[in-house]
C-alpha positions in Angstrom: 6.6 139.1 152.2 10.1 138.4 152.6 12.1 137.6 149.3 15.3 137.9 150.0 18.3 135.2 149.2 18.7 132.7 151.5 21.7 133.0 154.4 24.5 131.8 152.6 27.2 129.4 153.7 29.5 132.2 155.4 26.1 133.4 157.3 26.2 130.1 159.2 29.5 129.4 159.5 29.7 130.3 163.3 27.0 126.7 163.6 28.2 123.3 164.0 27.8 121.2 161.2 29.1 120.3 158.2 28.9 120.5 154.1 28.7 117.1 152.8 29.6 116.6 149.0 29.9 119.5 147.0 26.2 121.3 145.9 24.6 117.7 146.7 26.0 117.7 150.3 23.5 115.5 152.3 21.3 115.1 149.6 22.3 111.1 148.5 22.4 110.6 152.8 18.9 111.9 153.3 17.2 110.3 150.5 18.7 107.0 151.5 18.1 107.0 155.4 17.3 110.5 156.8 17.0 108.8 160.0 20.5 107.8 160.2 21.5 111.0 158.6 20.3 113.0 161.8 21.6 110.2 163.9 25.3 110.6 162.8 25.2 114.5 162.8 23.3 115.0 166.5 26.3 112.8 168.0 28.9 114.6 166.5 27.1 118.2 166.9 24.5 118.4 168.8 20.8 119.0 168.7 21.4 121.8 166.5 23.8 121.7 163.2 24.1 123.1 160.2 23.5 120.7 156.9 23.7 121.2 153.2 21.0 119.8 150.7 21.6 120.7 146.4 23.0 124.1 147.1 21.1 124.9 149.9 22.5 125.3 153.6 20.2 124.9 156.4 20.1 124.5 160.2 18.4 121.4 161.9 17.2 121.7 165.2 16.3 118.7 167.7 13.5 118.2 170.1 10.7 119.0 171.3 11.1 122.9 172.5 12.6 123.4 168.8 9.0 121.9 167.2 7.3 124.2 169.7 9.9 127.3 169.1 9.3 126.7 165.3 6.0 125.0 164.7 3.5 127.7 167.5 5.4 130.5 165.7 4.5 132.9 168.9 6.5 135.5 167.3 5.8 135.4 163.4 9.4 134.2 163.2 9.7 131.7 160.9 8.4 131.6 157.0 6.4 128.0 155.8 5.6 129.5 152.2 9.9 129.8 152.0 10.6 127.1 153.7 8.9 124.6 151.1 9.4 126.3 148.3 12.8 124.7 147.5 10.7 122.0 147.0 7.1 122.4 146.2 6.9 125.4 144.4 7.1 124.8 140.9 4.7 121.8 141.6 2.5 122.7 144.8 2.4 126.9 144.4 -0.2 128.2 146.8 -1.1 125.6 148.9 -1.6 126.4 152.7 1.5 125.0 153.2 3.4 127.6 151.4 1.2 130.7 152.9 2.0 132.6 155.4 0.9 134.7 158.3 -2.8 136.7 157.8 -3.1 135.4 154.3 -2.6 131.6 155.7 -5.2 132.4 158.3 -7.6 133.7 155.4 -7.5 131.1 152.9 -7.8 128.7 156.0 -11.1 130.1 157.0 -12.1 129.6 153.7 -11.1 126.3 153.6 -12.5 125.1 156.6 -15.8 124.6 154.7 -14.6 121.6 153.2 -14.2 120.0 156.5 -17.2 120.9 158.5 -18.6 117.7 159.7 -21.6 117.6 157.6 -19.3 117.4 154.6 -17.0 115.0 156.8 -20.1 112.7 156.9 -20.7 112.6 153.4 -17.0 112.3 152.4 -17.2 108.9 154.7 -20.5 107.6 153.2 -18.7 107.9 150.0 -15.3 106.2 151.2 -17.1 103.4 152.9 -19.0 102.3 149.6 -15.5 102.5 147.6 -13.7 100.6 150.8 -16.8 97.9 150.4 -16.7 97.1 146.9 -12.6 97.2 146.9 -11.6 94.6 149.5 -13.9 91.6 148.8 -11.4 90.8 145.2 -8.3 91.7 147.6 -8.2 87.9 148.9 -8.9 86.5 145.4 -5.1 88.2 144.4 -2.2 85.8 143.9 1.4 87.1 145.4 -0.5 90.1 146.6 0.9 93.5 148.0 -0.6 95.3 149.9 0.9 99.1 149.1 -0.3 99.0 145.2 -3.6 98.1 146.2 -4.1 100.4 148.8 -2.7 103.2 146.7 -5.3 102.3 143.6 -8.0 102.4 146.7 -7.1 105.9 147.7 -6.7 107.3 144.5 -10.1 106.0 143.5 -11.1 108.0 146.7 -9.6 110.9 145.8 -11.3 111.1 142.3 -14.8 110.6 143.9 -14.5 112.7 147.1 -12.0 115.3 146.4 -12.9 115.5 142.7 -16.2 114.4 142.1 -14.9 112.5 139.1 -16.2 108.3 138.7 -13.8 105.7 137.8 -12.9 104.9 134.5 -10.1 106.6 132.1 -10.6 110.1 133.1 -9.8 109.5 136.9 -6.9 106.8 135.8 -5.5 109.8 133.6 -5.8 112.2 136.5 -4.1 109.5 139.0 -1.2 109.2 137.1 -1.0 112.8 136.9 -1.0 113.8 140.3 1.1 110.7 141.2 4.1 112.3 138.5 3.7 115.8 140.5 4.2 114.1 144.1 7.3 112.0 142.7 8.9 115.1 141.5 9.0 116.9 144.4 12.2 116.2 145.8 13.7 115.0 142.3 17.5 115.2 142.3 17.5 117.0 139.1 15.9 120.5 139.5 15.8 120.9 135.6 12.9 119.9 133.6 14.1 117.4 131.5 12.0 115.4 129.1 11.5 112.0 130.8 13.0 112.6 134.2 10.9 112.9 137.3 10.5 116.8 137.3 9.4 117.1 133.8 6.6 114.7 134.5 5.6 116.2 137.5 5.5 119.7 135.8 3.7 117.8 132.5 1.4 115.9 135.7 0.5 119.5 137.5 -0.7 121.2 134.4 -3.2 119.0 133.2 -4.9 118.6 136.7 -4.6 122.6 136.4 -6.6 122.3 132.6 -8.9 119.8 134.1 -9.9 121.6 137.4 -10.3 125.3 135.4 -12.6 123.9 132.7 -14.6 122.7 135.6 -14.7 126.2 138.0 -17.7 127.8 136.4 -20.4 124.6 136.7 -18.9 123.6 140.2 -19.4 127.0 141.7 -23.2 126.4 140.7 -23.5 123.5 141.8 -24.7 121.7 145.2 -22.4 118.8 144.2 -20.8 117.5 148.0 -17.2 116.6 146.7 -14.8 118.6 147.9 -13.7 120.6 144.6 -17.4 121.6 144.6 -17.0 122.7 147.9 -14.1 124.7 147.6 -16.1 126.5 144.6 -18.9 127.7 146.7 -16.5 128.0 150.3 -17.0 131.7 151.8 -15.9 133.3 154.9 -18.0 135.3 157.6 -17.3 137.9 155.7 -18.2 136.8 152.4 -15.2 136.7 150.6 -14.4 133.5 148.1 -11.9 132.0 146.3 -10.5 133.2 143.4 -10.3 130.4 140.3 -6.6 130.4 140.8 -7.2 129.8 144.5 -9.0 127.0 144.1 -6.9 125.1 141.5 -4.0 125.7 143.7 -5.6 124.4 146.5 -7.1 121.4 144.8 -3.7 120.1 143.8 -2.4 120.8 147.2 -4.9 119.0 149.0 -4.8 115.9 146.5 -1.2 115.5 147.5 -1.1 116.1 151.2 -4.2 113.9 151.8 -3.5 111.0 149.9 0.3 109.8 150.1 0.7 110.4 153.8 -2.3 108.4 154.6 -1.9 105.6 152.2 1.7 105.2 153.9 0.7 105.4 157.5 -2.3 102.8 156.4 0.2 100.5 154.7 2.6 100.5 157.9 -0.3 99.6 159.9 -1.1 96.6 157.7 2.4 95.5 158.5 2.4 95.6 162.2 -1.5 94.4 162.1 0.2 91.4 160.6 3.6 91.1 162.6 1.2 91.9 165.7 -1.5 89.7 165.5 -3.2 90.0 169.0 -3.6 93.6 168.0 -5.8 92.2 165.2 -8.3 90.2 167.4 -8.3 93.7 169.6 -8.9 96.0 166.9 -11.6 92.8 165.5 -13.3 92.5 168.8 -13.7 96.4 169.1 -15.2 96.2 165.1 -17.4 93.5 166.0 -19.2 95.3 168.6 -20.6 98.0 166.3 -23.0 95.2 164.9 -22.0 97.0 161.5 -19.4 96.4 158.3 -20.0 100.2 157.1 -19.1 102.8 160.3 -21.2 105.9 160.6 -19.8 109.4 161.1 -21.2 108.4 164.8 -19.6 105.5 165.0 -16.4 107.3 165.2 -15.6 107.6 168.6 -16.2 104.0 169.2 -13.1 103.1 167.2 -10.7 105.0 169.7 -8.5 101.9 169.8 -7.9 102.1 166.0 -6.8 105.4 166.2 -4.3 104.4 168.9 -2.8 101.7 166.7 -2.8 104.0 163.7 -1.3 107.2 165.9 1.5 104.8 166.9 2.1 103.8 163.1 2.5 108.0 162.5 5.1 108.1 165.4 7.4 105.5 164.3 6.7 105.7 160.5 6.3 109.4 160.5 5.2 110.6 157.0 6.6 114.3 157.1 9.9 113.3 159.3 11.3 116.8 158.1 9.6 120.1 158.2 11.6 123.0 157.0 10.9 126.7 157.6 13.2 130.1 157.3 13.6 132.7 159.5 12.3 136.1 158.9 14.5 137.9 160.9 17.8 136.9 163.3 16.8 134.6 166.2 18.4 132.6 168.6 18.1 128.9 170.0 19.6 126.9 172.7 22.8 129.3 172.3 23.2 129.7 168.7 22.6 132.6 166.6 20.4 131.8 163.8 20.7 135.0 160.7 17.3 136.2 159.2 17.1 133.9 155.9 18.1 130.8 157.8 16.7 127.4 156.2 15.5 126.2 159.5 14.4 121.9 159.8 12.7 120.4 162.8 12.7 117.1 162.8 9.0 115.6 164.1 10.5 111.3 163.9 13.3 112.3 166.1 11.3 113.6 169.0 8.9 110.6 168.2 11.8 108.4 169.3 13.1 110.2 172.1 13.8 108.2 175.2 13.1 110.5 177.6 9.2 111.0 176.1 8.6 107.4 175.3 8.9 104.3 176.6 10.6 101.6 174.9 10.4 103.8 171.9 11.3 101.8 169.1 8.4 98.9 170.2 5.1 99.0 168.5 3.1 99.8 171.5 -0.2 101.2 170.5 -1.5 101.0 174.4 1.1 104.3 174.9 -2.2 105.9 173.5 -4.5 104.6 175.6 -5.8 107.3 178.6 -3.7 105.5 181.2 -0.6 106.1 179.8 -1.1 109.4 177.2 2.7 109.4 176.8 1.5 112.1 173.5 0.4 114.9 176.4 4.1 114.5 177.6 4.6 117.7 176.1 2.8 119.7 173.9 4.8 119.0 170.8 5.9 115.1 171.5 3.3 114.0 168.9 3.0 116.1 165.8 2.8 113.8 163.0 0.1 116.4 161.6 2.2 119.4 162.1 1.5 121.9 164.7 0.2 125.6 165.4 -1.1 127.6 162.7 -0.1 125.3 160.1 -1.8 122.1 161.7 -3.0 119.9 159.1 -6.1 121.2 158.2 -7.5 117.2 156.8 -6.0 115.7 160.1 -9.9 114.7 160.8 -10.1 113.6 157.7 -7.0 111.5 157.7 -8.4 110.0 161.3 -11.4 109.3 159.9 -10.1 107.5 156.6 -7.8 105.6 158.8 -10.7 104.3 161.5 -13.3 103.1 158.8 -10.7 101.0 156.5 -9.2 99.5 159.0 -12.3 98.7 160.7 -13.8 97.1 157.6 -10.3 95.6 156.9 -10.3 94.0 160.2 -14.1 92.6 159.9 -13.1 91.1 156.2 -9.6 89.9 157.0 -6.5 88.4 158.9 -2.9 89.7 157.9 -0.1 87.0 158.0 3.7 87.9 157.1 6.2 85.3 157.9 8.1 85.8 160.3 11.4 86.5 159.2 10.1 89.0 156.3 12.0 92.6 157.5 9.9 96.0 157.0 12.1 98.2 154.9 10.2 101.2 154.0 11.6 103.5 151.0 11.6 106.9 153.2 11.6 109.9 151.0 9.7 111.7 149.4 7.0 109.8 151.6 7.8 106.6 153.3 6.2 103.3 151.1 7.7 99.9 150.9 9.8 98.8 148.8 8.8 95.8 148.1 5.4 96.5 148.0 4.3 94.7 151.3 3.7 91.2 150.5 0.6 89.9 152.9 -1.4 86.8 153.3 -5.1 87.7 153.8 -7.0 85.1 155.3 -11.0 85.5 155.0 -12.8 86.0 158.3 
């Protein structure tokens, strides 16, 4: 595997783009609006320009042929495991996100296990009990917001179904935890000082590492259907299994990638559900005609419309707006000469407001979705809120099915009302949430 330093500054120097402030260069830009960020360097530079972020230079490059060129990988070009690192490493090591190549596609074929649909159905009889017995108290809560709920919801499911572990101290403890680890990701700070963000993360990661290695050996014996269980027992067709560090690495991966994305992309559509409240009485109608509060893993397909208003939540709220890579070897783009060890971003919310892929495309429009239109199958990569090729999100079922059962249930239970002159302003890194919490009125059905 390649291990060499990254291109350095003089490497890239032939590129468009600029520095920023010294070693933070973009950093204060991007964490404050990324959006505008890309905005401001695309109309001075181009659709591809060279950026800076703490010390390290990279090159960002626009559009949809640059998600395919980068994201289908053809070639074995371009390195995920580096390209995250900066950032995950010393929290996420060993996730499928920072794997590459043949050992990706093993410990992916491994993984698949946990998301075979008979473990799909059981994850969703488990998340539709929790859903149930969470949103009745929601409409009893004065001044309520909607994001700290949601977030106490998902966590809860992440302790039962990824976990196996019932509420109560323990899963509180191991909440906190991994919420520490996923706040220290893109920490300014790099140095693990007592009491700033990275330092909790690092103090968060090792005790979900203690409490997921004490647990291996009577898991892997198990026929318990959470997903740690899972993992435990998961083999390939040709037998092979995880190792204990391979599954603790994993574990912690998966807790972060499936619960923060979703939980923001859920929390948007609350806010549009409420500033759009003809989509309500659609999605309601649809709900109604299941004859059913608690959707079955059947059920699924009959809630098409919800996934339409939740897909077009992911394109204009896109959870991952960045994904960063770097090259393996010297390739070229659109012109431009990009060195082996090149940081490389594409940039999935910028196509997923591109004009000339979208209409209107800044207009909550859920009906783009819809078979008529299918302005997604544009082009291959228009719509990749899940990633793409190799590295697809492996719980992107999951996250679908998650998504269709609490808003259906949310839907049947309640009606969203935000006043009209209340503006949306979603924190955006490390993953979008708002932040003011989302103040909603929920009116009983």
């Amino acid at each position: 595997m390649q291990t060499a330093a990254a291109a350095p500054l003089r490497a890239l120097a032939h590129l468009p783009g600029e520095r920023g402030l010294p070693f933070i260069g973009h950093a204060i830009e991007f964490a404050t609006d990324p959006r505008r960020l890309t905005h401001r360097l695309q109309k001075r530079y181009g659709d591809v320009f060279r950026t800076s972020f703490l010390g390290t230079h990279a090159v960002v490059l626009l559009g949809e042929e640059a998600l395919e060129l980068v994201l289908r990988d053809r070639d074995a070009n371009f390195s995920s495991r580096l390209g995250w690192g900066v950032t995950l490493e010393r929290l996420f090591p060993n996730g499928l996100m920072l794997r590459d190549f043949e050992d990706h596609r093993f410990h992916r074929r491994i993984m698949q296990a946990a998301f075979k649909t008979a473990a799909l159905e059981d994850y969703l009889d488990r998340m539709n009990a929790r859903i149930a017995e969470a949103l009745p108290a929601w409409g009893e809560v004065r001044e309520f917001r909607f994001y700290p709920r949601l977030k106490q919801l998902t966590l809860d499911n992440a302790a039962s179904v990824f976990l196996g572990v019932e509420l109560g101290p323990e899963a509180d403890r191991l909440n906190r935890a991994f919420v520490d680890s996923v706040e220290a990701a893109l920490a300014i700070v790099r140095v693990p000082i007592p009491g700033l963000a990275l330092h909790r993360g690092i103090v968060g990661r090792q005790l979900l590492v203690d409490f997921l290695r004490a647990r291996i050996p009577e898991r892997r014996g198990s026929d318990r259907p959470d997903m740690f269980s899972q993992l435990c027992r998961a083999v390939d067709e040709e037998g092979r299994s995880f190792s204990d560090d391979d599954v603790v690495d994993h574990m912690v991966f998966l807790l972060m990638a499936a619960h923060d994305t979703v939980t923001s992309a859920l929390t948007s559509t609350a806010f549009y559900l409420a500033r759009h409240p003809e989509w309500q009485e659609r999605l309601r109608e649809v709900s109604r005609g299941l004859g059913t509060e608690l959707a079955t893993y059947d059920d699924l397909n009959a809630l098409s419309l919800h996934q339409q208003v939740f897909e077009e939540v992911l394109r204009l709220h896109t959870p991952v707006p960045y994904i960063p890579r770097r090259t393996i070897r010297e390739i070229e783009f659109n012109g431009h000469r990009l060195p082996a060890n090149t940081h490389v971003s594409v940039v999935p919310d910028h196509t997923h407001h591109d004009a000339r892929l979208w209409s209107q495309p800044w207009r909550f429009d859920p009906d783009r979705f819809g078979p008529e239109r299918a302005e997604h199958k544009r082009h291959p990569f228009a719509f990749v809120p899940f990633g793409g090729g190799a590295h697809l999100c492996i719980g992107k079922a999951f996250a679908y099915m998650l998504a269709k059962i609490f808003l259906h249930q949310l839907v049947l239970r309640y009606r969203l009302h935000v006043p009209a002159t209340y503006a949306y302003r979603p924190e955006p890194v490390p993953i979008p949430k708002p932040v003011d919490g989302l103040p909603l009125t929920l009116e009983r059905v």
